[in-house]
N, C-alpha and C positions, 0 to 999 in steps of 0.2 A: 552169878558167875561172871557177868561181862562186867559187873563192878568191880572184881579182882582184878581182870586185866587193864582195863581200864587205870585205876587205884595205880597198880604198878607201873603203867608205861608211863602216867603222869610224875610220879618216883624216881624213875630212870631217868625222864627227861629235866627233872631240878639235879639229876649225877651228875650231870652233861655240862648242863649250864654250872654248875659247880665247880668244874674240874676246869671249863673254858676262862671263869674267873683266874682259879688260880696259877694257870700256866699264863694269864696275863701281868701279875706280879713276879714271873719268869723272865728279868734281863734280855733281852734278843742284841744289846747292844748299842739299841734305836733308842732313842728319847718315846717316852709311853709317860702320859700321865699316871695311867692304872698305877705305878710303882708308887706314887705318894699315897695312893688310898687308905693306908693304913699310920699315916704320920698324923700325930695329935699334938696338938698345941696348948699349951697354958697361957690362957688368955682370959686376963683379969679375974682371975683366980678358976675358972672352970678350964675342964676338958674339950678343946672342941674341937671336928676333924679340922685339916688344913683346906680342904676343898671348899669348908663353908668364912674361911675367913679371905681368900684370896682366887685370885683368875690362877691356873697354871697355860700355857700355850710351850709352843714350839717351833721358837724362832729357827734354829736347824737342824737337823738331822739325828745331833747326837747330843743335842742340848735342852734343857726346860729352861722355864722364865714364870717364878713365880711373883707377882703383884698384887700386893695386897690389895683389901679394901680399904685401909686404917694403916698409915705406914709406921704408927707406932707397935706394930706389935712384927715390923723384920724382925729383931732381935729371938722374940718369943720362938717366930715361925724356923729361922736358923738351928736354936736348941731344939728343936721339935724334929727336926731331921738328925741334928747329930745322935737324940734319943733313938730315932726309928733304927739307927743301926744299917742304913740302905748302903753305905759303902760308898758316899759321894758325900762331898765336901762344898759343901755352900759358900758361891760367894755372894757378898752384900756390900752394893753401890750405893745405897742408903733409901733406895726409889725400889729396887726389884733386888730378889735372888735368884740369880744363876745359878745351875745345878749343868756343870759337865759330865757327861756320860762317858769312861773311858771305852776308850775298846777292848774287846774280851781277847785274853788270851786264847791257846790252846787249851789249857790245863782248863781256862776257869770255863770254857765250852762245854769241856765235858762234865765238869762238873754241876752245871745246870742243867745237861742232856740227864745226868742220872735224880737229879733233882724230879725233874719230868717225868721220868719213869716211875717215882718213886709217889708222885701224884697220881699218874695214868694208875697203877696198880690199885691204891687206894680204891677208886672211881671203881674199877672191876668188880673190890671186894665188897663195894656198895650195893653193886649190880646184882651180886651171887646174895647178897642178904634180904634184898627185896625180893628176890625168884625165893629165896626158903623159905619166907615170911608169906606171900602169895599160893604156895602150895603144902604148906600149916594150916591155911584159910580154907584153900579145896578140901584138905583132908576133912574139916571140919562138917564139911556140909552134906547134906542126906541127899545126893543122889547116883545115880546109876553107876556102877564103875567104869562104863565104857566115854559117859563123858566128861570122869574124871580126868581119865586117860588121854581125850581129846585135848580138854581145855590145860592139862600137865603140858604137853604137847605144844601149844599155842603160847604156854609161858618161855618156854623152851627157845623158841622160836622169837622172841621178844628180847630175850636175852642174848640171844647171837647177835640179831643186829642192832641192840648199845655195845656190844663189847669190838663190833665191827666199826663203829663209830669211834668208840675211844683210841680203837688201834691208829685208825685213820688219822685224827684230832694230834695223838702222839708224833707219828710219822711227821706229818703239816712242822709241828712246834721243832721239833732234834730238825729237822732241812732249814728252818728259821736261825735257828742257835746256831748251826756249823756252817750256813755264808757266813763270808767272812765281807 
């Protein structure tokens, strides 16, 4: 039975870290490397992330600076963001690409806060599938009903506070999004 909870709270806590990734490919309006994480480059005929062909840094505030390792492949790394679709226009000095971060409107605020939300919800509906999945398990096993009841209880209890976590996690990221 303490393998159940166990099992599950280690489940909830990869939801967490899961949902923390992805509100980090959430815009804040700040320069974040995390936003390239998913830009791929064709380079020399394979797929490779961008992170393993170049340094990214953050000269300021609302700016990246990527440099390669090989300055033959700006070119590649350029089309490799215009593919990722990140909504930023690369410039190239021939040495580094620059990537300006605009500033977020109102509209596009919000539209990342429901963005968030729409992550945060997932995360919950994670949470509610490992508690079903953990108490399909209890049912399963031969003992007492009373510390069926108990350890139901304990899952219960397990599940308020990730879902008290996510709320929080939420809150944190829409107060990040709406400074301006």
């Amino acid at each position: 039975m303490d393998d159940i909870l166990v099992g599950s709270e280690m489940k909830m806590n990869l939801t967490i870290e899961n949902m923390e990734k992805r509100f980090t490919n959430v815009r804040a309006g700040r320069a974040n490397p995390a936003i390239l994480d998913n830009v791929i480059v064709s380079y020399y005929g394979s797929e490779t992330p961008l992170k393993q062909l170049a340094t990214i840094s953050i000269p300021e505030a609302r700016q990246l600076m990527i440099k390669p390792f090989d300055r033959s492949c700006l070119g590649a790394i350029e089309k490799g963001i215009y593919e990722a679709d990140l909504g930023l226009t690369p410039n190239n000095n021939g040495e580094v690409i620059i990537l300006n971060i605009p500033a977020l409107t109102e509209e596009t605020r919000r539209d990342y806060v429901k963005q968030v939300k729409g992550i945060a919800e997932e995360a919950k509906i994670a949470l509610r599938n490992i508690r079903q999945d953990a108490n399909n398990e209890l049912k399963k096993l031969e003992i007492p009903e009373d510390d069926k009841k108990a350890y139901g209880e304990d899952i219960q209890k397990l599940i308020q506070k990730y879902n008290q976590i996510v709320d929080e996690k939420l809150k944190e990221k829409e107060t990040e999004l709406m400074s301006v």
